[in-house]
N, C-alpha and C positions, 0 to 999 in steps of 0.2 A: 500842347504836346508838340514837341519836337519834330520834322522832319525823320532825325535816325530814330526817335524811338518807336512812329510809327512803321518806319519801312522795318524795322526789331522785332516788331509785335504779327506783323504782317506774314515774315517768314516761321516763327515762332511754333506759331495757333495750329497750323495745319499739320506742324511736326506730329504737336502733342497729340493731336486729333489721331496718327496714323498708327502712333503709340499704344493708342487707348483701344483701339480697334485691333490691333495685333495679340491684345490680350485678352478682348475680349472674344477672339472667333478663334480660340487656341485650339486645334482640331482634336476631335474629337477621340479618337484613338490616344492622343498623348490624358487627356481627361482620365479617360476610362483608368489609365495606367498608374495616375495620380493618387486614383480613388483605392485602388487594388494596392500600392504600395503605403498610403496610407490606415491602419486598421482603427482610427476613429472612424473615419469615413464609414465604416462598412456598415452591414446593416445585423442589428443585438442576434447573436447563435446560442442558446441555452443546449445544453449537451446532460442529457442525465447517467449518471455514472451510479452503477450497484458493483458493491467489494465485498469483499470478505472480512470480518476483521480482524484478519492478520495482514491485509493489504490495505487497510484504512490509515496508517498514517503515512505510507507510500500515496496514495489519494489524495490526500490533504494537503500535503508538497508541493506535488505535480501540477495538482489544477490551481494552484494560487500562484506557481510560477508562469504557469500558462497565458491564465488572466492577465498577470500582470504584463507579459511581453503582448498578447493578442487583448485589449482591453472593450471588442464586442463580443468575444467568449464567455459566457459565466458558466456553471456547474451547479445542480442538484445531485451532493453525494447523498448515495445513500447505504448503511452498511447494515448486512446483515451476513448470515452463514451462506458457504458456497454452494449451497444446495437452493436458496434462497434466493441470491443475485443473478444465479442460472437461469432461475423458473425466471424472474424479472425482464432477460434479456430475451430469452424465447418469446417471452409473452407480449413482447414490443415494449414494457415498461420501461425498459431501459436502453440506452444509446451504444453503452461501453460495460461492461463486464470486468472485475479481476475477480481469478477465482485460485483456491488453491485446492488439490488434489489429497488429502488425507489419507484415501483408500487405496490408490497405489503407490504412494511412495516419490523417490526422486527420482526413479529411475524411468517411470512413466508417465511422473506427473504431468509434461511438457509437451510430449508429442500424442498422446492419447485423447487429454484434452483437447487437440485441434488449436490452440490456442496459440499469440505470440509470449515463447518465453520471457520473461520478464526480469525475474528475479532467483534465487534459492533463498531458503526462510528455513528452519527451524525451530520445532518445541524445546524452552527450556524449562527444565526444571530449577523451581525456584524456592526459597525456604527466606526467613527471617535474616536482616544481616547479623544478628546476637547468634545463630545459631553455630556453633563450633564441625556442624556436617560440610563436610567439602564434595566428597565423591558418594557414589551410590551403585551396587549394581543392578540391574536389570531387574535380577530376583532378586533383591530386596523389595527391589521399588514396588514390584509387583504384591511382596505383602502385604508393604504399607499401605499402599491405596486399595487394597481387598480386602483393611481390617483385619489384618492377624498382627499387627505390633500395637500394642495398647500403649505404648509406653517411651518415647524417644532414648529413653535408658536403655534399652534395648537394641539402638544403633551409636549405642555412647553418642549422643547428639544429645543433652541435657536431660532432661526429666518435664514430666506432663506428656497427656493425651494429645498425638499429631492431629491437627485440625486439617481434614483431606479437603482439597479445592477442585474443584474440576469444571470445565465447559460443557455447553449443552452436548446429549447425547447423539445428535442427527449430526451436528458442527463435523466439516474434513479435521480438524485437529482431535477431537475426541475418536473418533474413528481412527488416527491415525496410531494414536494413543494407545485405543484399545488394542490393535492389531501387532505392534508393536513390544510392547511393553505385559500389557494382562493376559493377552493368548486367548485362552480359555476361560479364564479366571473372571470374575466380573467384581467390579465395584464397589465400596461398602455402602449401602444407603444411607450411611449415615453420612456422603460428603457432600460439601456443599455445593452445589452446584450454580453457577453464572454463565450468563448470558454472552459474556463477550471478554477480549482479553485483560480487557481496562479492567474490570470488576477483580480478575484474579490478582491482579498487578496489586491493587489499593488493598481487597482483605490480606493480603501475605505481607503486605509491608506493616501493616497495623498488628498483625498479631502476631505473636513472637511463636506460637505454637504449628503456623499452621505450613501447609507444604502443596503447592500446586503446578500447573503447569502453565507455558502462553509462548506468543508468537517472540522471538529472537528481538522483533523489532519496540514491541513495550519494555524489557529489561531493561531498568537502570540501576541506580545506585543506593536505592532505598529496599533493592532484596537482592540477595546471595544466588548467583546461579552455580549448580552443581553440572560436576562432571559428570558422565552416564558411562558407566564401564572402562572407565578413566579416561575418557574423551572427552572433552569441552565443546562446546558449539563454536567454535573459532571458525573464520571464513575458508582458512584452508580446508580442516577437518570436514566441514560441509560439503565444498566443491569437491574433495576426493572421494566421498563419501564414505566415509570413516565414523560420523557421526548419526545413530541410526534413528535419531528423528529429523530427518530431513526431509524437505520436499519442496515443490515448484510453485511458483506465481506465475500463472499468466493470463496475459488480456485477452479479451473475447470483444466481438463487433455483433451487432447485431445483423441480422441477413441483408437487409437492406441500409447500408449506411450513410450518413450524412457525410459531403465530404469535410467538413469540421472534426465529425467524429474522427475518421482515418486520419487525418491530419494528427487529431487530439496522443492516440494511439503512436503512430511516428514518432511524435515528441519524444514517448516513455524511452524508444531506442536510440534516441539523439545524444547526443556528451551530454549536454545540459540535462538529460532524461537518467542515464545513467549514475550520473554525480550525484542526482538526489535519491536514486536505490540503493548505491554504497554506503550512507548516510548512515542505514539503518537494515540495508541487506544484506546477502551477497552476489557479485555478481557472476553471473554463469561462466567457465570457461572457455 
C-alpha cells in the first residue's frame, strides 16, 4: 500500500466514523416529528363508526378515503336506523355517529340534534323506469300508499295492482314519511316493507309495478324519481327548502372522544370531506 493511499485512508475513516454518529444520535425531538409526520410510523387506531342508512354510502367514501390518506386508521362501519346508531354511540358502542333526523324535518334536523351538520338528504319517491308517472301529488300519494288506488289506471300510469314499498317503521325516513306525506292516514298492510334503502332501490327496479320511497343518495338510473307537488329533489329545491321531504345529516362523537375520532369527524368538513358529500348529497348553505 502506498504512502498516499494510507495517509487517504487515515483521513477518510474518521470522517465516515463522524457521519455515522450524526445519524445515529439525530435528536430526539427531530425523531419524534419524523414518526408523527409519518402515518406508517404511527401506531394501528380502529375507529367504529354507526350510520344511518341514508348516510351509509357517505360512510363508505369517507372512511376508505381516510384510510387511504391515514393508512394506521381503519373503520368498523356499521349501519343501522338512526334511532339504532344513537342507542350505539351513547352506549359507548360506537366512536362516530351519523344520524338523520326524520321526525323533525330540515328545519331542525341540524341543530336540535346537537350534532355537526353534515349534509342535506332527501326522500325520493321512486317508481319503475317503464312507468309513464312523472309527477305526483301529496294527496295522491297518500292514497296510493293507504291503499285506496287498486289500480295504476287510476293515475293514468299503466295498468296493474301498485306494489307499495316501504322502510321499517321506527327508521327517521319512515317517520318522516309518515308525517309528511300520510298525516293521519296509515299504511296499507299490505306494503312491503325493508329493512334498509338498498332493499327498496333493487325491489322497485325489478318490478315494473311497484312504488317506494329511499334516501336521495341510493337513486340511480335503474328507477324513475318523481316530482312531489311538482317539485323534484334537485340540490337547490332541497337547500331552499321547497322540497318537503327534506332533511339533515349529521355527525355525532361519542362523550368521550379518541382524538382519531375528532380528527376522523374534521375530515367530513374538510374540501376533500365535502367533495365526497356533493357526490351524492347536498351541501348546506
Amino acid at each position: 500500500m502506498t504512502r498516499f493511499l494510507r495517509r487517504t485512508l487515515a483521513c477518510a475513516v474518521p470522517l465516515l466514523l463522524m457521519m455515522a454518529c450524526a445519524r445515529l444520535f439525530t435528536p430526539l425531538d427531530q425523531q419524534q416529528a419524523h414518526l408523527e409526520s409519518d402515518p406508517a410510523a404511527r401506531e394501528p387506531v380502529l375507529i367504529r363508526l354507526a350510520t344511518c342508512w341514508a348516510g351509509l354510502p357517505l360512510a363508505e367514501e369517507a372512511t376508505a378515503a381516510y384510510s387511504a390518506r391515514y393508512p394506521h386508521v381503519s373503520f368498523i362501519v356499521e349501519p343501522a336506523t338512526s334511532e339504532a346508531a344513537s342507542r350505539m354511540l351513547s352506549e359507548g358502542q360506537a366512536d362516530v355517529a351519523i344520524l338523520a333526523d326524520g321526525s323533525a324535518g330540515l328545519q331542525t334536523g341540524s341543530e336540535g340534534a346537537g350534532g355537526q351538520l353534515l349534509a342535506l338528504d332527501a326522500l325520493c319517491i321512486v317508481v319503475g323506469q317503464g312507468s309513464p308517472l312523472e309527477d305526483i301529488s301529496r294527496e295522491e300519494l297518500a292514497l296510493l300508499f293507504g291503499g285506496y288506488r287498486l289500480d295504476w289506471g287510476e293515475l293514468e300510469a299503466g295498468s296493474g295492482q301498485p306494489e307499495i314499498v316501504v322502510l321499517l317503521g321506527e327508521s327517521a325516513s319512515a317517520r318522516l314519511f309518515q308525517r309528511v306525506v300520510m298525516g293521519q292516514e296509515t299504511i296499507t298492510t299490505a306494503a312491503l316493507v325493508m329493512p334498509h334503502d338498498r332493499g327498496v332501490l333493487e325491489h322497485v327496479a325489478a318490478h315494473p309495478r311497484a312504488v317506494g320511497y329511499l334516501s336521495r343518495a341510493y337513486a340511480d338510473e335503474r328507477v324513475k324519481v318523481l316530482a312531489l307537488d311538482g317539485v323534484r329533489p334537485e340540490a337547490r329545491e332541497i337547500r331552499e327548502g321547497r322540497y318537503p321531504l327534506a332533511y339533515a345529516l349529521t355527525a355525532h362523537l361519542v362523550a368521550q372522544p379518541s382524538e382519531e375520532a375528532a380528527a376522523f369527524v374534521a375530515f367530513l368538513s374538510s374540501a376533500e370531506g365535502r367533495r365526497l358529500i356533493e357526490r351524492r348529497y347536498v351541501l348546506p348553505s
